[in-house]
N, C-alpha and C positions, 0 to 999 in steps of 0.2 A: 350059802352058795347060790348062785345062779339060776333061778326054776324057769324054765320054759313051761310056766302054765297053761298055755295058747295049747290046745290038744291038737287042733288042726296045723299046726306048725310040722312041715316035711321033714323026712330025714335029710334030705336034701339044704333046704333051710338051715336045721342044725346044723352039720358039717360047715357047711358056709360062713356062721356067725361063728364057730369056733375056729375057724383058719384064717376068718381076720384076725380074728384075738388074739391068735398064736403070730400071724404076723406083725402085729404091733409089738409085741415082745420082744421079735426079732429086733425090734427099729430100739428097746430100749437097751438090750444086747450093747450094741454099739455104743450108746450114748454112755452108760454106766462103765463098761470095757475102758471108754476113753477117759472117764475123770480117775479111774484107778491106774492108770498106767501112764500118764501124761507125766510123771515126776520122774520115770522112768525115760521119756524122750526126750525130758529136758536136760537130764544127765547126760545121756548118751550123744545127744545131737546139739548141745551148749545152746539150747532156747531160754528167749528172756522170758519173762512175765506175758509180757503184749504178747507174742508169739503163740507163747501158750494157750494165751486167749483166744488168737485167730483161730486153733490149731481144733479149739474145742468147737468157737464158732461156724467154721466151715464142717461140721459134722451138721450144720443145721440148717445154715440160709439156702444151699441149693434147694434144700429141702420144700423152697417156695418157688424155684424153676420147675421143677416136677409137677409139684400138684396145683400150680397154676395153669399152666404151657395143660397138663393131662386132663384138667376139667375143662377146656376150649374144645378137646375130639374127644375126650373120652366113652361118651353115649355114640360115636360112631366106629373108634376102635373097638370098643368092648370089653368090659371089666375084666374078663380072662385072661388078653392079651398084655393089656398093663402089669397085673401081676404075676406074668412069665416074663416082662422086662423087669423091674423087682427082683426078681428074684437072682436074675441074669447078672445084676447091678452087688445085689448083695455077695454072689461067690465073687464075681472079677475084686471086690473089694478088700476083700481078706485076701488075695493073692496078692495083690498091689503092696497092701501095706506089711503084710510080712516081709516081701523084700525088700523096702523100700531102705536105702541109703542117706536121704538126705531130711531135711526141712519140705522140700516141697513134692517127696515120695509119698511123706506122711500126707503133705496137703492133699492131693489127688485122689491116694481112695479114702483118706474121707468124704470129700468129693464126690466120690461115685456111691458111697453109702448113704450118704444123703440122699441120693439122685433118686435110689431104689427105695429110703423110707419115705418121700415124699411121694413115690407113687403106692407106694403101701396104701397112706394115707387119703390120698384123692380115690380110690378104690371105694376103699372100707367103709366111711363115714355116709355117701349116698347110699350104700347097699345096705346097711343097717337103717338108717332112717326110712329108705323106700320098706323092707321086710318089715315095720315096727312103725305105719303111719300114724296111730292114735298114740302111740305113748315113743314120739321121737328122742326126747332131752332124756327120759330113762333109761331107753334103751343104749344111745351113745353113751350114757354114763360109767354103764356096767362094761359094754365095751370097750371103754378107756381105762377101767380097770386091769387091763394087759398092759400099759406101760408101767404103771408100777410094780405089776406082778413082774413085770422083764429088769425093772431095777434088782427087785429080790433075788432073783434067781441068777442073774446075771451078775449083781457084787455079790452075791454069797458062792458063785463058784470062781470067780476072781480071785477075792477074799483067801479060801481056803486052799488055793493054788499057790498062797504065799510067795517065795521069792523064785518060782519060777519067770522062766523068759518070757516078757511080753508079746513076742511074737505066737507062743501059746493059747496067748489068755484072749488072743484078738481072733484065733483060729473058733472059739468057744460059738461066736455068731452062726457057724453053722448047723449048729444044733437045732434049734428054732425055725430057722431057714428049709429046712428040709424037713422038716415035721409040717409048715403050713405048705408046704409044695405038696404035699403029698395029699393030705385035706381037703386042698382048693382043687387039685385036679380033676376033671369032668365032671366040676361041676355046673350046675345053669344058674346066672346072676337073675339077678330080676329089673324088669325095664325103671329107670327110675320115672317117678313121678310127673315130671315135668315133660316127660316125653308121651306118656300117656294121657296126659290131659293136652296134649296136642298146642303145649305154650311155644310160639316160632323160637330160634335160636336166636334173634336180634331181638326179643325180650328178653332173654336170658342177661344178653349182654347189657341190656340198660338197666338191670338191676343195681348192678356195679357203675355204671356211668363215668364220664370223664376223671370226674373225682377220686372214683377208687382207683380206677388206672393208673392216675398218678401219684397215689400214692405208694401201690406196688411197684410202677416202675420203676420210682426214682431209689428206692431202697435199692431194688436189683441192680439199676444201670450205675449207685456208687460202689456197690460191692466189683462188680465186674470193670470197672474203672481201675480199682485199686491194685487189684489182680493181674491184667493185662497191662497197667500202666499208662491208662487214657488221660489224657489232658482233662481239664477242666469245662473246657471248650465242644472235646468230644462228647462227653458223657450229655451236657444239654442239649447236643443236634443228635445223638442216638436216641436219651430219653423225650426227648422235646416231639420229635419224629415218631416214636411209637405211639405218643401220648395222642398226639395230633391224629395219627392216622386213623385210632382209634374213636376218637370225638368227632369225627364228620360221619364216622358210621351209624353209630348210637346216636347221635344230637340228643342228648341229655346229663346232666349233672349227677345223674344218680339217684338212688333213694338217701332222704338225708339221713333219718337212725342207722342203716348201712355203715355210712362212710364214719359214721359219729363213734358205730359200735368197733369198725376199721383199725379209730386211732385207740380207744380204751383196749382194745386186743393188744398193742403195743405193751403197753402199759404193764398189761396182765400177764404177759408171756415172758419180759423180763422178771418179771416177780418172781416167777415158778422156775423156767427153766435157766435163766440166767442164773440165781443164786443156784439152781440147783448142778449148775455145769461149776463153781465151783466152792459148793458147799463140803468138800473133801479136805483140799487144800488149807482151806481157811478156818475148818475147827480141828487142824489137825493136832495142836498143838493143846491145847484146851483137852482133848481127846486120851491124848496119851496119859496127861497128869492122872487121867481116869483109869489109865490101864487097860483101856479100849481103841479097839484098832483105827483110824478114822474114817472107813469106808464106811464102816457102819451106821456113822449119820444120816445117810442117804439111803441106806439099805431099812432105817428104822422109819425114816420117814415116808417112804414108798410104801412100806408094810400097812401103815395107819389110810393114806391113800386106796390103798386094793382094799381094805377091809369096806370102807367107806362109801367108794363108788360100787363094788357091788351090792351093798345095801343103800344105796342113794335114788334109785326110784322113789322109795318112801317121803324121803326129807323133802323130794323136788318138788311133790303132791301138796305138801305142808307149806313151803313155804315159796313157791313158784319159781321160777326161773331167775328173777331179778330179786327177790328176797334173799335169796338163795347166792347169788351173787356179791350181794351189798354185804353179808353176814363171812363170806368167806375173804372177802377185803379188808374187811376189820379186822381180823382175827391174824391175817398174813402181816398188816401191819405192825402189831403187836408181838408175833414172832419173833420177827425180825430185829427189831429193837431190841427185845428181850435177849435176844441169839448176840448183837454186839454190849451187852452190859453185863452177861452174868457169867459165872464162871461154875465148875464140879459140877455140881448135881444139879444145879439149877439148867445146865445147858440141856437138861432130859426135858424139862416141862416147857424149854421154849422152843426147843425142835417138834415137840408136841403140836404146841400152837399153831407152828409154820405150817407144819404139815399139814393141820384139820383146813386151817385156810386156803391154802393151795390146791388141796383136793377136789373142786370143783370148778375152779375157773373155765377150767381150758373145754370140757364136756359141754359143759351148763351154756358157755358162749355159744357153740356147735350145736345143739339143740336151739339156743334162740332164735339163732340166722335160720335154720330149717326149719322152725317153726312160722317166722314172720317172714319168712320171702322166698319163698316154696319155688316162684318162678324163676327165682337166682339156677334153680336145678342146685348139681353138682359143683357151681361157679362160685357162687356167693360162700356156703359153706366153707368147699376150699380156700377162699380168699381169705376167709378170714385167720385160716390156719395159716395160710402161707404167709400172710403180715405177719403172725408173731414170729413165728420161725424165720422169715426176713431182719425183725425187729433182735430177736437173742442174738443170730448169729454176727448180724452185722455191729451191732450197738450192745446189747447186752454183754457177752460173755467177753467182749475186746474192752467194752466199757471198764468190768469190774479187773480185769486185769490191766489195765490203764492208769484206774484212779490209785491203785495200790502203788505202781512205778512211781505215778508221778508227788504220790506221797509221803513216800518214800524217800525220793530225790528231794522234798524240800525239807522234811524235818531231821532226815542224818546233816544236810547242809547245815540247819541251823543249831544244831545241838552237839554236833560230832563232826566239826570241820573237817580232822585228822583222820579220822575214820573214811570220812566221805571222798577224799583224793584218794585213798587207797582202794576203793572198792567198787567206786562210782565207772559204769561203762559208757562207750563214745555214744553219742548222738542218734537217735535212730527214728524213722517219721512210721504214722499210725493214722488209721481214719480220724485222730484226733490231734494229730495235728505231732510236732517233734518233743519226744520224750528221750528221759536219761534212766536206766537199770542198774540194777547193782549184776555185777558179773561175780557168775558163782564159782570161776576157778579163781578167781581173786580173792574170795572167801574162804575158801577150801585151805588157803595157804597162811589162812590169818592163826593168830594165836588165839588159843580157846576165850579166854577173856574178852577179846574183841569179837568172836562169833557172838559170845553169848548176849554182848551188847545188840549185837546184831537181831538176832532171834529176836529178842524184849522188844524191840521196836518194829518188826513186822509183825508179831502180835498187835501193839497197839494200831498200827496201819489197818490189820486184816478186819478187825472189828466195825473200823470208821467207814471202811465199804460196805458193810452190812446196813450200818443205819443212815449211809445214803440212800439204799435202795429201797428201804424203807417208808421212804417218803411215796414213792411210787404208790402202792394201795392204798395211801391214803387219798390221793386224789382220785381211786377209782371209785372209791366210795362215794364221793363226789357227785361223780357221772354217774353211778346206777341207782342213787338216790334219785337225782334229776328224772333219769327214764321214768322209776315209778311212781315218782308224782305227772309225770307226762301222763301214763296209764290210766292211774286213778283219778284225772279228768277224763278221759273218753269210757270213763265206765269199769275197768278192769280189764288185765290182760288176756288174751286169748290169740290163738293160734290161725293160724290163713290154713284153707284147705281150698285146693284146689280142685276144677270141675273142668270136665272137657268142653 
């Protein structure tokens, strides 16, 4: 369990670190809510694949409007204030999407739950790092042990809610919600770091420099492109315009490992949460032959996660930050792969794999940036979460629901002519460009024998998107091998502290 060793550590403090922890929960709440009941909106409201993808994605990319946009004033709003918008964000979003009616009812308060986990986020991560200066990447780690712990709890009362209504199971986010309101209440944040060593706010900003700018905006300004229905044209003179206006303030490029570790966050956050927004779906099949339900892949993989990170102080000491890194990308690689080739029992010891490798990316990165660019503040850190969350929601979770459509549509065409005029749906456009679905009331009316063909071959599809994504940590390994040979020319890695 969690020891708060530190004797001098206030009640106040405790409270505090346990009402993030309880609010990050809240944020997995949602996310887990949504991979269990997303088959249920695709029944209900005839979503295709892609859809379903956006549907999980937009639970996530705002999520880099929030805790981008709240680390720019946050040290002058005040951590308090943010997470009473948070929190404000989290009930109107269960009211939203319980009533919601259509396709873009659903998109909306996911929309606004994102809005409120992203300021969760931008909160939590400086306030832990400033209470826990000498042991930042630890402390974040255990920290982050709440998102798994809110996978667990959150598909385990899903789970055993069985065929109740969805509208129930998405009410369930309150619980957590009102457990860290009540926690966080009167209590006192602590100044972060960078405000107390008296760093100006236009160094803050040129930590991140023109380069990271554009690489957040352009993610954001295609997403809200697609959304509003901006021209091609528009989107360059909004993004182009922010980008700009921001580069005559800061007149600097940025830190270059910054911007380096920027796109490997990409990288790494499809890896984790992309598969894991539809790691449900995709062994579900695999799952049953077991006689196990398929939420449980996700609920078993979280488990090994929570165990992990909060015993991962230890490992971080052993094997540092980028050890630590390199060691979790091999291992996710190998998962994964493992996860599209093996079948029965074997799918136990490669959901294993995925998981131990997964289980530190996302902390370990948050602890690096706070460790090596202290003056980013609140900014840099965020940034870096808000690119992968940028990264899954826009690219990830649409991606892996994409490559399944559009693989779909080529191999019934060439294998299943007959089949494929039967079942194949109209034309429909994606961030990636115009795809074809198979349409599941068209299915519904097929004969068993042609379902069954059916199934057989999204199997083999569901699998071929796993060991696309696969490739992904392979090449992070790549990049965090290069950093520590970077390192281990200037001597060994070590932490920036700051000094007034």
């Amino acid at each position: 369990m969690v020891s708060t060793s530190n004797s001098s550590i206030s009640r106040n403090d405790l409270l505090l670190f346990w009402g993030c922890f309880i609010a990050l929960i809240a944020t997995a709440f949602g996310f887990v809510i949504r991979t269990q009941i997303i088959g249920d909106w695709g029944l209900q409201f005839a979503l295709t694949e892609t859809q379903k993808g956006e549907l999980l994605g937009v639970g996530l990319w705002p999520f880099a409007i929030s805790i981008v946009l709240g680390s720019l004033i946050i040290d002058k709003v005040g951590y308090g204030r943010c997470m009473i918008f948070a929190f404000i964000c989290h009930v109107a979003s269960v009211l939203i999407t319980i009533n919601a009616h259509s396709y873009w009812g659903l998109y909306i308060g996911t929309f606004i739950v994102a809005l409120g986990n992203g300021t969760v986020e931008a909160v939590i991560n400086p306030v832990v790092a400033t209470m826990f200066p000498k042991d930042k990447t630890k402390w974040l780690i255990i920290l982050h042990a709440g998102w798994p712990g809110g996978l667990i709890l959150g598909g385990l009362l899903a789970i055993g809610m069985g065929g109740a209504a969805w509208s129930l199971k998405v009410a369930l986010i309150m619980i957590p919600t009102l457990i860290y309101a009540f926690l966080l209440w009167g209590r006192q944040f602590p100044v972060h770091e960078r405000v107390v060593a008296k760093i100006p706010y236009k160094a803050m900003l040129q930590e991140v420099g023109i380069l990271g700018a554009l690489i957040i905006v352009a993610l954001m300004v295609r997403e809200l492109g697609r959304v509003f229905e901006w021209s091609s044209l528009m989107q360059v003179i909004v993004g182009g315009g922010l980008v700009i206006g921001y580069g005559l303030y800061v007149r600097t490029w940025g830190r270059p490992m910054f911007i380096f570790l920027l796109l490997v966050m990409i990288l790494s956050a499809i890896t984790e949460l992309g598969t894991d927004s539809w790691i449900t779906p995709l062994m579900q099949n695999q799952m049953q032959v077991l006689g196990l339900h398929p939420g449980l892949v996700l609920v078993f993989t979280a488990l090994i996660m929570a165990v992990l990170r909060i015993w991962g102080g230890r490992i971080v000491h052993v094997l540092q930050p980028l050890g630590l890194l390199f060691v979790s990308a091999f291992l996710a690689a190998v998962g994964l792969f493992a996860l599209s080739k093996t079948t029965g029992m074997g799918i136990i010891m490669a959901t294993t794999t995925y998981a131990v490798g997964t289980t530190f990316l996302w902390p370990t990165t948050l602890g690096l940036v706070s460790e090596r660019f202290p003056k980013g503040g609140a900014l840099t850190m965020n940034s870096i979460a808000g690119v992968g969350m940028l990264s899954v929601g826009i690219v990830g979770t649409a991606f892996l629901g994409n490559v399944q459509d559009k693989t779909m549509d080529t191999k019934l065409y060439q294998h299943h002519q007959a089949l494929y005029a039967q079942v194949i749906g109209p034309e429909r456009t994606s961030i990636f460009g115009p795809y074809r679905a198979l349409d599941l009331k068209k299915i519904s009316l097929m004969s068993p024998k042609d379902k069954q063909e059916i199934e057989k071959l999204t199997e083999q599809v569901k699998k071929e998107a796993l060991a696309k994504v696969a490739l992904l940590p392979l090449l992070m390994m790549v990049c965090y091998g290069g950093l520590w040979i970077y390192f281990r020319s200037k001597g060994g890695y070590r932490s920036v502290e700051l000094t007034e």
